[in-house]
Chimera marker file (.cmm) of the C-alpha trace (Angstrom):
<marker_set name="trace">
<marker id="1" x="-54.292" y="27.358" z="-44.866" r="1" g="1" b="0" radius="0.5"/>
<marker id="2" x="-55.593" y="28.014" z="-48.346" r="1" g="1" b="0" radius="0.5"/>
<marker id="3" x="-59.211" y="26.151" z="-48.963" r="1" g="1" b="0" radius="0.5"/>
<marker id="4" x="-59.180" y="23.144" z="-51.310" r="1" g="1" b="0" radius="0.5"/>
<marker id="5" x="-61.362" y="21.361" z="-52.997" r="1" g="1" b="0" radius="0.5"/>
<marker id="6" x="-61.917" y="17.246" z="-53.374" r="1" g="1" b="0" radius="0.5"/>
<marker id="7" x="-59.469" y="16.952" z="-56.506" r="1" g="1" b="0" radius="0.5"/>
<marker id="8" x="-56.989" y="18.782" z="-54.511" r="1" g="1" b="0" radius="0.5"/>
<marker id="9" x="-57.068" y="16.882" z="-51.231" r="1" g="1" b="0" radius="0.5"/>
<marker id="10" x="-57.077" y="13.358" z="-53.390" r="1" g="1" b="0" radius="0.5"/>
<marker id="11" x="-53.880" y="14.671" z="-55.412" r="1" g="1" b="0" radius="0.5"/>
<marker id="12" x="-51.886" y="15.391" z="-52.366" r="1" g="1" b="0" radius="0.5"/>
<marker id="13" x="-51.579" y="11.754" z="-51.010" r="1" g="1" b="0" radius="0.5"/>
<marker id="14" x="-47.862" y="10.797" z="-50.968" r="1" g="1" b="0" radius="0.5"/>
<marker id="15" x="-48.255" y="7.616" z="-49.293" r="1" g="1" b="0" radius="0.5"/>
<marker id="16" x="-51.020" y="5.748" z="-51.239" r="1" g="1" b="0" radius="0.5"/>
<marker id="17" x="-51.389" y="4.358" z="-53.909" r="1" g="1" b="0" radius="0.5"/>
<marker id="18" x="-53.357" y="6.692" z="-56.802" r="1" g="1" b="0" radius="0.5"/>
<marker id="19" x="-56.476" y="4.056" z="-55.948" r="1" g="1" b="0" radius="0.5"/>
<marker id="20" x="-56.538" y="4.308" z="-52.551" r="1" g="1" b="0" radius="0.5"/>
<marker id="21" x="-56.773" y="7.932" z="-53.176" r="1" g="1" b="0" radius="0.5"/>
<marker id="22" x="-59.207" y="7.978" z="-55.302" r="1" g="1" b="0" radius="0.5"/>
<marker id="23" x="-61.391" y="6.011" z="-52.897" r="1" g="1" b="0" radius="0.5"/>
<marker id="24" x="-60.739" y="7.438" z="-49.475" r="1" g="1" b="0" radius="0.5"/>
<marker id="25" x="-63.409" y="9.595" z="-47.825" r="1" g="1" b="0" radius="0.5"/>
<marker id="26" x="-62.892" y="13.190" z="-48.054" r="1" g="1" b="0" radius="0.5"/>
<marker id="27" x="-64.648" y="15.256" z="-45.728" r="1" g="1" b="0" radius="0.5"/>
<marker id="28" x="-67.959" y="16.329" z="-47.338" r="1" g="1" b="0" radius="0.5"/>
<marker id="29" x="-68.168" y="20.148" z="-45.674" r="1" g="1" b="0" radius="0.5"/>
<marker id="30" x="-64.743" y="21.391" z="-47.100" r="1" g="1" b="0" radius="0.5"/>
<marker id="31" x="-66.189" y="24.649" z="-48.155" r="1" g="1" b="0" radius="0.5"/>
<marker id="32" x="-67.139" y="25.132" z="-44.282" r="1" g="1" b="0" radius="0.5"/>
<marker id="33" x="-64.221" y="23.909" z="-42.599" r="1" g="1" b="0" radius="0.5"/>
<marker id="34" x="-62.426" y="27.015" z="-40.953" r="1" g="1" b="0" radius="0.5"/>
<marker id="35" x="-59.504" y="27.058" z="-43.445" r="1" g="1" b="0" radius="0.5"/>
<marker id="36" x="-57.851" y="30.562" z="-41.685" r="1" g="1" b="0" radius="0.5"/>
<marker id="37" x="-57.629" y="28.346" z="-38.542" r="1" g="1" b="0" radius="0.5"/>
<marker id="38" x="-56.244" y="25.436" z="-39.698" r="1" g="1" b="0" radius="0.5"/>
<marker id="39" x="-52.152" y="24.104" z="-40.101" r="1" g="1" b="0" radius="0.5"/>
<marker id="40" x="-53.134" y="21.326" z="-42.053" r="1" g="1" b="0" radius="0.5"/>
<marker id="41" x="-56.714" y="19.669" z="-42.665" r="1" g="1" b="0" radius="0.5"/>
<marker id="42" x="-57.127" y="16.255" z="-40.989" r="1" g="1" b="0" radius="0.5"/>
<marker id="43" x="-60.104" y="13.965" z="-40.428" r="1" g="1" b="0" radius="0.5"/>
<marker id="44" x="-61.027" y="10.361" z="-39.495" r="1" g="1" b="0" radius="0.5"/>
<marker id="45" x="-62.989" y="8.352" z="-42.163" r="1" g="1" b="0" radius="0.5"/>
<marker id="46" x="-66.372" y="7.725" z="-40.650" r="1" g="1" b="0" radius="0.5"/>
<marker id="47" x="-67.167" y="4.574" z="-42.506" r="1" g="1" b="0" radius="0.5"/>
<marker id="48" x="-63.374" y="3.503" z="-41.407" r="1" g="1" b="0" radius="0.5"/>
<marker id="49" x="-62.740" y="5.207" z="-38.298" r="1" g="1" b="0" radius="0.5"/>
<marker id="50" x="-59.249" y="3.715" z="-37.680" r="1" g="1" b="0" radius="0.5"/>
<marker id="51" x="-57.896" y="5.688" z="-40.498" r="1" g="1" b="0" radius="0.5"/>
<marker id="52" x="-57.250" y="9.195" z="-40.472" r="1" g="1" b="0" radius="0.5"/>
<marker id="53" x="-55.869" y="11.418" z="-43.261" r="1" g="1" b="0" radius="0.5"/>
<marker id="54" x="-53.875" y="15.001" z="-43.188" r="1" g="1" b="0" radius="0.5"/>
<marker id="55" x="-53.053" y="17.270" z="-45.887" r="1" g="1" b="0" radius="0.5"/>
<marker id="56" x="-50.599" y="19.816" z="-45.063" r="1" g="1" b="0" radius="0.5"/>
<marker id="57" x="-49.269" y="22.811" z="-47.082" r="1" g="1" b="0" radius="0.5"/>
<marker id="58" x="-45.333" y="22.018" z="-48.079" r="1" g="1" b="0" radius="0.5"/>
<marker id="59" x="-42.844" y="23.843" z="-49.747" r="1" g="1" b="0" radius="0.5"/>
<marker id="60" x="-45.548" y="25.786" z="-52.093" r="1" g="1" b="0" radius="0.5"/>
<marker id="61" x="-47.450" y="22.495" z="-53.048" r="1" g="1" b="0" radius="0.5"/>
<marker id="62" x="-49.942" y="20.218" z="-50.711" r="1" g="1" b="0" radius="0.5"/>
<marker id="63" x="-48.509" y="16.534" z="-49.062" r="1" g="1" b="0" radius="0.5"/>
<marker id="64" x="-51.439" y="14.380" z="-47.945" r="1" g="1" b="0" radius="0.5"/>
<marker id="65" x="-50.730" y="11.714" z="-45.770" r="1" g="1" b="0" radius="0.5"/>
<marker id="66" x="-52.682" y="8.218" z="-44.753" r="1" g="1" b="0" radius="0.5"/>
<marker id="67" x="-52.720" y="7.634" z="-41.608" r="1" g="1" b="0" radius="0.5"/>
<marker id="68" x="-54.106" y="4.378" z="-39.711" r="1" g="1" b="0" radius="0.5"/>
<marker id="69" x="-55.123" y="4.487" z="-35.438" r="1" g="1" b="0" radius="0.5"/>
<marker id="70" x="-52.985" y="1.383" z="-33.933" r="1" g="1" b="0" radius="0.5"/>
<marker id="71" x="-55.269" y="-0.613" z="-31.966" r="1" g="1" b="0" radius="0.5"/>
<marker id="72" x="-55.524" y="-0.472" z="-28.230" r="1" g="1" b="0" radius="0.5"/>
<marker id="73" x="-57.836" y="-0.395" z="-25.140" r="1" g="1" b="0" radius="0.5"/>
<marker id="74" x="-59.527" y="3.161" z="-24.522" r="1" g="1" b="0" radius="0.5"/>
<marker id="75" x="-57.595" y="4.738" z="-21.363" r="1" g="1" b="0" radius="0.5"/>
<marker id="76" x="-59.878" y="6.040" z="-18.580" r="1" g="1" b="0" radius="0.5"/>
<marker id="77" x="-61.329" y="9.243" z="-17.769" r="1" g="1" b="0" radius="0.5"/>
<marker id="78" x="-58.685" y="10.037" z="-15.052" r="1" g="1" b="0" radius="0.5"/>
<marker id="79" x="-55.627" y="8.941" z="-17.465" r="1" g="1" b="0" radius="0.5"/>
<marker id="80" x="-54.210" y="11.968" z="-19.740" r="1" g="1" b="0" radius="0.5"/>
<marker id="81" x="-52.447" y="11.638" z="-22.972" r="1" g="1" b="0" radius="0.5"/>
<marker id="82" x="-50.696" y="14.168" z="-24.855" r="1" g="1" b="0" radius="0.5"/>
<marker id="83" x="-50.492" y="14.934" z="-28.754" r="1" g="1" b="0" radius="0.5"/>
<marker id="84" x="-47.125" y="15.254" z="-30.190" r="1" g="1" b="0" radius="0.5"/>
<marker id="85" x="-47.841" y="17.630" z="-32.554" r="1" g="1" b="0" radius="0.5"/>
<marker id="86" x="-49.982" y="20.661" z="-30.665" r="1" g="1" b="0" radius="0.5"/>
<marker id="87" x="-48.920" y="19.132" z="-26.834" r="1" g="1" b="0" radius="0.5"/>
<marker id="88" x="-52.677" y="19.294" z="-25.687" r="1" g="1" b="0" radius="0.5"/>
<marker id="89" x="-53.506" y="16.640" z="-23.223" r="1" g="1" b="0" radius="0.5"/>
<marker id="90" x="-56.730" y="14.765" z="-23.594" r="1" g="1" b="0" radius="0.5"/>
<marker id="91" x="-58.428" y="12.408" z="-21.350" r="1" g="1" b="0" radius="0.5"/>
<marker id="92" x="-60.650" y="9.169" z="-22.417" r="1" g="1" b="0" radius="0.5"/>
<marker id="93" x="-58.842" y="8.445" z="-25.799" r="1" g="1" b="0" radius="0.5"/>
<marker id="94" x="-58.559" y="11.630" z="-26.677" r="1" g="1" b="0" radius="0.5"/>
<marker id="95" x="-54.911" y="10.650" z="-28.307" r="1" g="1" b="0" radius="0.5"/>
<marker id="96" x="-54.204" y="7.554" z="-31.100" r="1" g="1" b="0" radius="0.5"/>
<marker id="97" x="-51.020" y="6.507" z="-31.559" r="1" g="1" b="0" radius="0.5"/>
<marker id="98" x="-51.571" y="6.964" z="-35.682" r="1" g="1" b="0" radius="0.5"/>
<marker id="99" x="-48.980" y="5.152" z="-38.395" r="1" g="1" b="0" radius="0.5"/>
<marker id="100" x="-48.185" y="6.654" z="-41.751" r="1" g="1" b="0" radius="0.5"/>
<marker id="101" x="-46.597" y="4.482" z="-44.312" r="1" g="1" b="0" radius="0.5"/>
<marker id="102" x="-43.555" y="5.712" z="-45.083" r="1" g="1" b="0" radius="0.5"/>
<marker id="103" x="-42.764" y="6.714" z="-48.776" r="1" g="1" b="0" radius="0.5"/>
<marker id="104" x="-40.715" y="5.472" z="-51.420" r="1" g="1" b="0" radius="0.5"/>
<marker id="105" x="-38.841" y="1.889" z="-51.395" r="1" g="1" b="0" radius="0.5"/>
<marker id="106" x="-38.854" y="1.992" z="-47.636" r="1" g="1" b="0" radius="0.5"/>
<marker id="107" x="-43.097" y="1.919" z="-47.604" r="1" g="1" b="0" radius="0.5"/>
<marker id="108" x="-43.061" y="-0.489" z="-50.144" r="1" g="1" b="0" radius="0.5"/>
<marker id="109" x="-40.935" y="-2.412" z="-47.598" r="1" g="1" b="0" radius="0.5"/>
<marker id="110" x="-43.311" y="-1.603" z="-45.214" r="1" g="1" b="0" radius="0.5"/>
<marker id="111" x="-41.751" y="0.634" z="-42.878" r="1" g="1" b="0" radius="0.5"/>
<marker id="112" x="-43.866" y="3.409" z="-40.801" r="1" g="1" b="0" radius="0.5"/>
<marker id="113" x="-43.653" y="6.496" z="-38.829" r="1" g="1" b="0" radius="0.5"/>
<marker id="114" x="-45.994" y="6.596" z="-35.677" r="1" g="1" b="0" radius="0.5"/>
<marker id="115" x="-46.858" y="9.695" z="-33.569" r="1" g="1" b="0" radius="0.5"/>
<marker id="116" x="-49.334" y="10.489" z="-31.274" r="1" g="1" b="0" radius="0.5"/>
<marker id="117" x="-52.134" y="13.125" z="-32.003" r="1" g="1" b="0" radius="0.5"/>
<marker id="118" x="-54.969" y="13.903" z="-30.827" r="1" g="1" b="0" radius="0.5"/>
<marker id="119" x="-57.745" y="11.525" z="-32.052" r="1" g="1" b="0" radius="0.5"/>
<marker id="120" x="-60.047" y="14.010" z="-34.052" r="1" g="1" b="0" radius="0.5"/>
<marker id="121" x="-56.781" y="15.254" z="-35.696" r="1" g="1" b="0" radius="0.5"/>
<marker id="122" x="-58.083" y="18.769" z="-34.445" r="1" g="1" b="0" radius="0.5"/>
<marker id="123" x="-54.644" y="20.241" z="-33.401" r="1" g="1" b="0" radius="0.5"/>
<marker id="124" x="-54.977" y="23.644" z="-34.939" r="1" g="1" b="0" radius="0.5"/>
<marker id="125" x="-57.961" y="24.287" z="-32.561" r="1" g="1" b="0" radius="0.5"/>
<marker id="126" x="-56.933" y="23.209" z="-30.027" r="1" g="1" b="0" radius="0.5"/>
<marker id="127" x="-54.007" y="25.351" z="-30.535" r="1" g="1" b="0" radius="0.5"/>
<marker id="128" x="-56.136" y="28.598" z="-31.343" r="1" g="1" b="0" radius="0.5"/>
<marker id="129" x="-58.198" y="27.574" z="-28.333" r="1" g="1" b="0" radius="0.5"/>
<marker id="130" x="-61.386" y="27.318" z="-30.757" r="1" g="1" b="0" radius="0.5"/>
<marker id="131" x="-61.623" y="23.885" z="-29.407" r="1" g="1" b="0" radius="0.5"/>
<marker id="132" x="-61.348" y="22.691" z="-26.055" r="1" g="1" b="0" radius="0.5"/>
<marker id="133" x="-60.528" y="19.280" z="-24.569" r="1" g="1" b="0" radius="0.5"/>
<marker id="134" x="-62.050" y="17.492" z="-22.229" r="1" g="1" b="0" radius="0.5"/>
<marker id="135" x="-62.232" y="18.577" z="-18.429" r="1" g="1" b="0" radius="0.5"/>
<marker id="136" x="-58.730" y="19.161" z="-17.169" r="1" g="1" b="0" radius="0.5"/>
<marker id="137" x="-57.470" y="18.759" z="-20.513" r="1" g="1" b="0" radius="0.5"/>
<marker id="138" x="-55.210" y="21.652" z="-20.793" r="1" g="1" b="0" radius="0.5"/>
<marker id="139" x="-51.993" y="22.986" z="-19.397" r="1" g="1" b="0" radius="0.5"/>
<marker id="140" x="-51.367" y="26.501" z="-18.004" r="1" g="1" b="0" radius="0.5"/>
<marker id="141" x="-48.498" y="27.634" z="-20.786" r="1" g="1" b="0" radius="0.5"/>
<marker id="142" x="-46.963" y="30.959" z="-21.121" r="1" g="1" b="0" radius="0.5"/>
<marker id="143" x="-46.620" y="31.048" z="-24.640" r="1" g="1" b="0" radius="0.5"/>
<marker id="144" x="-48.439" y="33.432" z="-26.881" r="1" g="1" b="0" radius="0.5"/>
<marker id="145" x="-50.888" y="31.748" z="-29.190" r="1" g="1" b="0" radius="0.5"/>
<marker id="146" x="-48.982" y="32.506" z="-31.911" r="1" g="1" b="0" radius="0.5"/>
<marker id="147" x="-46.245" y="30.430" z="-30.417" r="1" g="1" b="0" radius="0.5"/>
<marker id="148" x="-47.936" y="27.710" z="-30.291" r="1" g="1" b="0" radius="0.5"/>
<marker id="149" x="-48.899" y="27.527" z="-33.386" r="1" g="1" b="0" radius="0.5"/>
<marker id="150" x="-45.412" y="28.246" z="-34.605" r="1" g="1" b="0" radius="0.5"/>
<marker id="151" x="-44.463" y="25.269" z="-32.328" r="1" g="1" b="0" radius="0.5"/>
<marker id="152" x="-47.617" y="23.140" z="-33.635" r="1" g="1" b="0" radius="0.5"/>
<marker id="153" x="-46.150" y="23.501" z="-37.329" r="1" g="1" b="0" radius="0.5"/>
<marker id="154" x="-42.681" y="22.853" z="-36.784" r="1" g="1" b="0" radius="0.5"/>
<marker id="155" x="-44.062" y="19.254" z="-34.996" r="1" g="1" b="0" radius="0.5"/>
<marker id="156" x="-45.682" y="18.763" z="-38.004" r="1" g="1" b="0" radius="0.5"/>
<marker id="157" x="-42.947" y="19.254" z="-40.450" r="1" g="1" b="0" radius="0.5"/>
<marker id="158" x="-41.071" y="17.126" z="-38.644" r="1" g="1" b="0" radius="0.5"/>
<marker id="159" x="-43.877" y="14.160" z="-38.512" r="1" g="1" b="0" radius="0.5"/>
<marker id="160" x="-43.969" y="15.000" z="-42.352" r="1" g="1" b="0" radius="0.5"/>
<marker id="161" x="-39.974" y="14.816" z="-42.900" r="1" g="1" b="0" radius="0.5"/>
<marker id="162" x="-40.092" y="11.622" z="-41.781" r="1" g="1" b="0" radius="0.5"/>
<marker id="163" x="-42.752" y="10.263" z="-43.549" r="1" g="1" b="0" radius="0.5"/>
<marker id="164" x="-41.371" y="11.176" z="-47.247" r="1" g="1" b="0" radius="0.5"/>
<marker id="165" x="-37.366" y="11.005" z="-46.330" r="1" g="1" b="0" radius="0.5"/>
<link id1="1" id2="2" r="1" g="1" b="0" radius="0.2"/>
<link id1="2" id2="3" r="1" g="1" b="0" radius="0.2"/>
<link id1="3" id2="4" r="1" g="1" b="0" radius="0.2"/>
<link id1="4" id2="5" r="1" g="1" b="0" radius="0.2"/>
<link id1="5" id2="6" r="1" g="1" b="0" radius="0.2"/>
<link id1="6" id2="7" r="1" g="1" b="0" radius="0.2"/>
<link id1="7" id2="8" r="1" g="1" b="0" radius="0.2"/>
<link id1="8" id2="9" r="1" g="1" b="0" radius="0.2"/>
<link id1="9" id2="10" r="1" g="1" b="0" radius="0.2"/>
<link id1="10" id2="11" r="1" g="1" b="0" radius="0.2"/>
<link id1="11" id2="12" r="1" g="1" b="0" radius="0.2"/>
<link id1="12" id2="13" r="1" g="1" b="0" radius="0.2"/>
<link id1="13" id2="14" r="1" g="1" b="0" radius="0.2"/>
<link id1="14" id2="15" r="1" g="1" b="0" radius="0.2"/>
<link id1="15" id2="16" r="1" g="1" b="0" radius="0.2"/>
<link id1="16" id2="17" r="1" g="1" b="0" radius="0.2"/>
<link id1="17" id2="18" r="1" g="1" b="0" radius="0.2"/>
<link id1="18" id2="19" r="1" g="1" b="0" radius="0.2"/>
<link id1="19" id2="20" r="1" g="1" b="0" radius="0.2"/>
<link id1="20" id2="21" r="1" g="1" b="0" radius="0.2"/>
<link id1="21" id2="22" r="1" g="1" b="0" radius="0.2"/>
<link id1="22" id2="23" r="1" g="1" b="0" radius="0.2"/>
<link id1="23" id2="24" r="1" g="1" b="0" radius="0.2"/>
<link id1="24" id2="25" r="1" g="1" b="0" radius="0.2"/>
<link id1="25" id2="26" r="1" g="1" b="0" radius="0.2"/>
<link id1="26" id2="27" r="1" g="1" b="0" radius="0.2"/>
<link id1="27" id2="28" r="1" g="1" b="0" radius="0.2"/>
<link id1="28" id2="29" r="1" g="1" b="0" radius="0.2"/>
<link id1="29" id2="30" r="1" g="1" b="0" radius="0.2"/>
<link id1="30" id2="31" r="1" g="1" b="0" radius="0.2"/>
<link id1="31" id2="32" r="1" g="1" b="0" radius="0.2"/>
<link id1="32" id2="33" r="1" g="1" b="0" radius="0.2"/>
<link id1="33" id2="34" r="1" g="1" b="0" radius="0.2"/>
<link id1="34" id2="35" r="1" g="1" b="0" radius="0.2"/>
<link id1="35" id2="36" r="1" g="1" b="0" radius="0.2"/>
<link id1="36" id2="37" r="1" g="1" b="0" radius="0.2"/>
<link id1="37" id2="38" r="1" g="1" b="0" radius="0.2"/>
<link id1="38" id2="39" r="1" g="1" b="0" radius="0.2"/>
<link id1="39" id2="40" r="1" g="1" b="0" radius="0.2"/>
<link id1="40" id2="41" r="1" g="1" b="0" radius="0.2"/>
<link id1="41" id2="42" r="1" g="1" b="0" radius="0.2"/>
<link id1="42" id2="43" r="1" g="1" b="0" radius="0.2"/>
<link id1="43" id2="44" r="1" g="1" b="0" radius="0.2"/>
<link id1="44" id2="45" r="1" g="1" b="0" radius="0.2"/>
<link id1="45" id2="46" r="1" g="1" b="0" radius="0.2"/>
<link id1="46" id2="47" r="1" g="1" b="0" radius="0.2"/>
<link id1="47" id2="48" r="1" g="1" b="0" radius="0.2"/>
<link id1="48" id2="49" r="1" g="1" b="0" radius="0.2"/>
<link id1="49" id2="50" r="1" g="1" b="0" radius="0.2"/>
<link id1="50" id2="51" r="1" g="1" b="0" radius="0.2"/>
<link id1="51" id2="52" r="1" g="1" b="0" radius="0.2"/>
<link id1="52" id2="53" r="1" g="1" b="0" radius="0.2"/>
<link id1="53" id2="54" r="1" g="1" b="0" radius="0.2"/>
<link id1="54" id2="55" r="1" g="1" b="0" radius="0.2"/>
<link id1="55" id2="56" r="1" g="1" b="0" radius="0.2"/>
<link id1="56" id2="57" r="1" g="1" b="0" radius="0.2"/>
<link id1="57" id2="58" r="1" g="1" b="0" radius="0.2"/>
<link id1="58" id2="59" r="1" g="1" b="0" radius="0.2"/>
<link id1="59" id2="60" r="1" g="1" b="0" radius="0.2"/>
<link id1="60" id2="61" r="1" g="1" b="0" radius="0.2"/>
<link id1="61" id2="62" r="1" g="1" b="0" radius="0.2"/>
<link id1="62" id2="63" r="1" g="1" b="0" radius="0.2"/>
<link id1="63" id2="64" r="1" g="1" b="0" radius="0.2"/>
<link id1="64" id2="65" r="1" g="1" b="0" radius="0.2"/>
<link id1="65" id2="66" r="1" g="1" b="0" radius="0.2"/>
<link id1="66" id2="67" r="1" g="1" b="0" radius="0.2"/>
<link id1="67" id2="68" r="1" g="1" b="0" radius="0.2"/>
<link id1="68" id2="69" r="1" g="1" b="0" radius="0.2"/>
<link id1="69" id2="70" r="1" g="1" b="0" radius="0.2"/>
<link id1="70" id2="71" r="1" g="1" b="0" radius="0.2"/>
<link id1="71" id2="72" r="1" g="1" b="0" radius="0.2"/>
<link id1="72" id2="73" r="1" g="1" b="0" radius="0.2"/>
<link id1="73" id2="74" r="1" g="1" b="0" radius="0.2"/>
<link id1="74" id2="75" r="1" g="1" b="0" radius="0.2"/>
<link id1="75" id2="76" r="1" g="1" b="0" radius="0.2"/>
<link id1="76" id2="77" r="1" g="1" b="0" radius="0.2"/>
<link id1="77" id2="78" r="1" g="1" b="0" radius="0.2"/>
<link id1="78" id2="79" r="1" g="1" b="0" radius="0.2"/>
<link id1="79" id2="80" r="1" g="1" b="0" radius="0.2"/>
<link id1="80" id2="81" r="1" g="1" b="0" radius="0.2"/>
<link id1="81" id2="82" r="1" g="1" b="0" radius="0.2"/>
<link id1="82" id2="83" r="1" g="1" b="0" radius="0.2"/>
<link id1="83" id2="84" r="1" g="1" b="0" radius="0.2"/>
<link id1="84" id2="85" r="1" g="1" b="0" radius="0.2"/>
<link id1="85" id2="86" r="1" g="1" b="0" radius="0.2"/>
<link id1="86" id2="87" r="1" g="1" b="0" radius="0.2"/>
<link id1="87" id2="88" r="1" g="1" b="0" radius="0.2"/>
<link id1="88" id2="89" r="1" g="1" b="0" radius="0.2"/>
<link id1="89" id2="90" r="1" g="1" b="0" radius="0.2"/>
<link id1="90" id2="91" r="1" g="1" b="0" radius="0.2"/>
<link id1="91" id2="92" r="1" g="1" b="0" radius="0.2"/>
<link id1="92" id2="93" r="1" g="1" b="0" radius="0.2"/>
<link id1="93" id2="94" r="1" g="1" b="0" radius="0.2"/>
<link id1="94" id2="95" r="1" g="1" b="0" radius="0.2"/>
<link id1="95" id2="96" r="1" g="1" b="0" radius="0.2"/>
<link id1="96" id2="97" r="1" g="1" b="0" radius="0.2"/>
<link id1="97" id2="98" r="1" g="1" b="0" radius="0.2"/>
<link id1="98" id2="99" r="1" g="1" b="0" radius="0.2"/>
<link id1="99" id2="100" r="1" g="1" b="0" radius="0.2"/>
<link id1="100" id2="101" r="1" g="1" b="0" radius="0.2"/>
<link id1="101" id2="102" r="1" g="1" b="0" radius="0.2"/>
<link id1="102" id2="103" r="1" g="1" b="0" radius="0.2"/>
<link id1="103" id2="104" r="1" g="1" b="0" radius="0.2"/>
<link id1="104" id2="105" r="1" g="1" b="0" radius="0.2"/>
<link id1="105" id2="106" r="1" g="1" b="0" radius="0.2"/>
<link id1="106" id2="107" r="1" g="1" b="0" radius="0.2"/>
<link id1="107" id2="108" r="1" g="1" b="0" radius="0.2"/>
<link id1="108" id2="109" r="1" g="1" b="0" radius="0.2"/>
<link id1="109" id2="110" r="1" g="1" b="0" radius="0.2"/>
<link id1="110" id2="111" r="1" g="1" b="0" radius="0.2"/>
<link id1="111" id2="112" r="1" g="1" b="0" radius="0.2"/>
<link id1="112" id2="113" r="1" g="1" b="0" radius="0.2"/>
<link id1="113" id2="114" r="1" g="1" b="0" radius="0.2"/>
<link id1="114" id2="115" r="1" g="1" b="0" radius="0.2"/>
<link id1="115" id2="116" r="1" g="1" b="0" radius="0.2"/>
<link id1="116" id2="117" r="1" g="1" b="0" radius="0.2"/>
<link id1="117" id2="118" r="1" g="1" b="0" radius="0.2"/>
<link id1="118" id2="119" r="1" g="1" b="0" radius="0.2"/>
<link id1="119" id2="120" r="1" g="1" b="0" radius="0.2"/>
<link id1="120" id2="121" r="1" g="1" b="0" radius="0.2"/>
<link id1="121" id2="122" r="1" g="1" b="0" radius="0.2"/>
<link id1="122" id2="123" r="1" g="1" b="0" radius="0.2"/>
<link id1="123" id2="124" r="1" g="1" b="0" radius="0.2"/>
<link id1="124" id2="125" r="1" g="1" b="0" radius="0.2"/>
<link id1="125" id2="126" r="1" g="1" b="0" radius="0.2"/>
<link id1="126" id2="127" r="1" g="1" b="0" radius="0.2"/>
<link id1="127" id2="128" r="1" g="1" b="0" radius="0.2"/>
<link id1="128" id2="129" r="1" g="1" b="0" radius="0.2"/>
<link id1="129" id2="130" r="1" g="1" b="0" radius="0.2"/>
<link id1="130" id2="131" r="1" g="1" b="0" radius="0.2"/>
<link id1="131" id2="132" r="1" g="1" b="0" radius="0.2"/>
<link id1="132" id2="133" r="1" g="1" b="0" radius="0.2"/>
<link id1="133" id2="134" r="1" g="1" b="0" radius="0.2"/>
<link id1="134" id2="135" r="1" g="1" b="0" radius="0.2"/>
<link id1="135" id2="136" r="1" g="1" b="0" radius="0.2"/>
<link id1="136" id2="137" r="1" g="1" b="0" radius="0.2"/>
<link id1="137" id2="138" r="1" g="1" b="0" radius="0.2"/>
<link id1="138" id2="139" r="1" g="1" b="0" radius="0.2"/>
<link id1="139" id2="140" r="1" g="1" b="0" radius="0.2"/>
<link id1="140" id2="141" r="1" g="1" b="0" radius="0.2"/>
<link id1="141" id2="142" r="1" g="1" b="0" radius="0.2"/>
<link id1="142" id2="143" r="1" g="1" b="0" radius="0.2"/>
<link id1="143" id2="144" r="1" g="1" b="0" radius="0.2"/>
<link id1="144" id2="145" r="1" g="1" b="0" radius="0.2"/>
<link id1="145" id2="146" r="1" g="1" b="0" radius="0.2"/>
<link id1="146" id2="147" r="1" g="1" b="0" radius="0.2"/>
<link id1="147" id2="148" r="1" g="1" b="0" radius="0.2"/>
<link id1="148" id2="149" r="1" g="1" b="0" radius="0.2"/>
<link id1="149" id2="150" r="1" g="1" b="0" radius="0.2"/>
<link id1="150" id2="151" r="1" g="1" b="0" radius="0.2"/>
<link id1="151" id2="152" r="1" g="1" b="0" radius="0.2"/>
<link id1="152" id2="153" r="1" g="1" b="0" radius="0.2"/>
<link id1="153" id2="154" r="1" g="1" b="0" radius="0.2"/>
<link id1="154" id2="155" r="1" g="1" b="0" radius="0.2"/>
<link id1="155" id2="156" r="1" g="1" b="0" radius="0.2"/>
<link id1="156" id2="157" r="1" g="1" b="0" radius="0.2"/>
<link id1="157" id2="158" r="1" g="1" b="0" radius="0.2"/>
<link id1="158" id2="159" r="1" g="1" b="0" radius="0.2"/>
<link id1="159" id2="160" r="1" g="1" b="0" radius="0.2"/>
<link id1="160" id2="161" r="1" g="1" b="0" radius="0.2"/>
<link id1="161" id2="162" r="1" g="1" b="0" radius="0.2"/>
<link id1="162" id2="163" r="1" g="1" b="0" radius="0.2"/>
<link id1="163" id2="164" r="1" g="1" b="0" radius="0.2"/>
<link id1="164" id2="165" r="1" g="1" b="0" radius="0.2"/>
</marker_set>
């Protein structure tokens, strides 16, 4: 992924309103974040932490989407989860079921798309393994890492297909 700046991360947002945008916490260390390693940029707001936010590269341009964490009770250690979009399992909450507001006249009616990723919205490194879950977190696969990641993007174009269709 390309780096961006602030005004290009708050221009992407398809699913908010300009406003919302404008006021939403981008990540203050986007000149350090490891942009060659990275399918899409995504991050929980600190001083909101059930929201998230990802901003993916599309068709030559940048989508953004809002994301909020559904609500639950925090699974135990021994209980695994698995993201949707890279397929790493996590222990301990390590996966949020996230919503995005769908766009167009069906958000406005307010329909959403859920999926479930993993909470830090760190799929690309966990993909790259230049992250690592928690104990017993990961699966023995045969694919090459650059399968994976070719496997973590198509997940995501999907999740983003049916977001703005």
């Amino acid at each position: 992924m390309k780096p961006l700046t602030e005004s290009d991360v708050r221009r992407s947002f398809v699913n908010c309103s300009k406003g919302e945008a404008k006021r939403l916490g981008v990540p203050r260390d986007l000149d350090e974040q490891p942009w060659d390693h990275l399918d899409f940029l995504g991050w929980r707001d600190p001083g909101a932490p059930e929201r998230g936010y990802l901003v993916a590269e599309r068709d030559g341009g940048l989508v953004g989407i809002a994301l909020r964490a559904a609500p639950g009770a925090s699974r135990g250690f021994t209980s695994r989860s698995m993201c949707s979009l890279c397929l790493t399992t996590h222990t301990s909450g390590g996966v949020a079921l996230m919503t995005a507001r769908r766009t167009g006249e069906a958000g406005r009616q307010g329909n959403t798309v859920g999926q479930y990723v993993c909470s830090d919205l760190a799929c690309s490194l966990y993909t790259r393994g230049k992250k690592q879950p928690a104990a017993g977190g990961d699966l023995d696969e045969t694919l090459s890492v650059g399968e994976k990641i070719a496997r973590t993007q198509v997940n995501l174009t999907a999740f983003i297909d049916k977001v703005i269709k």
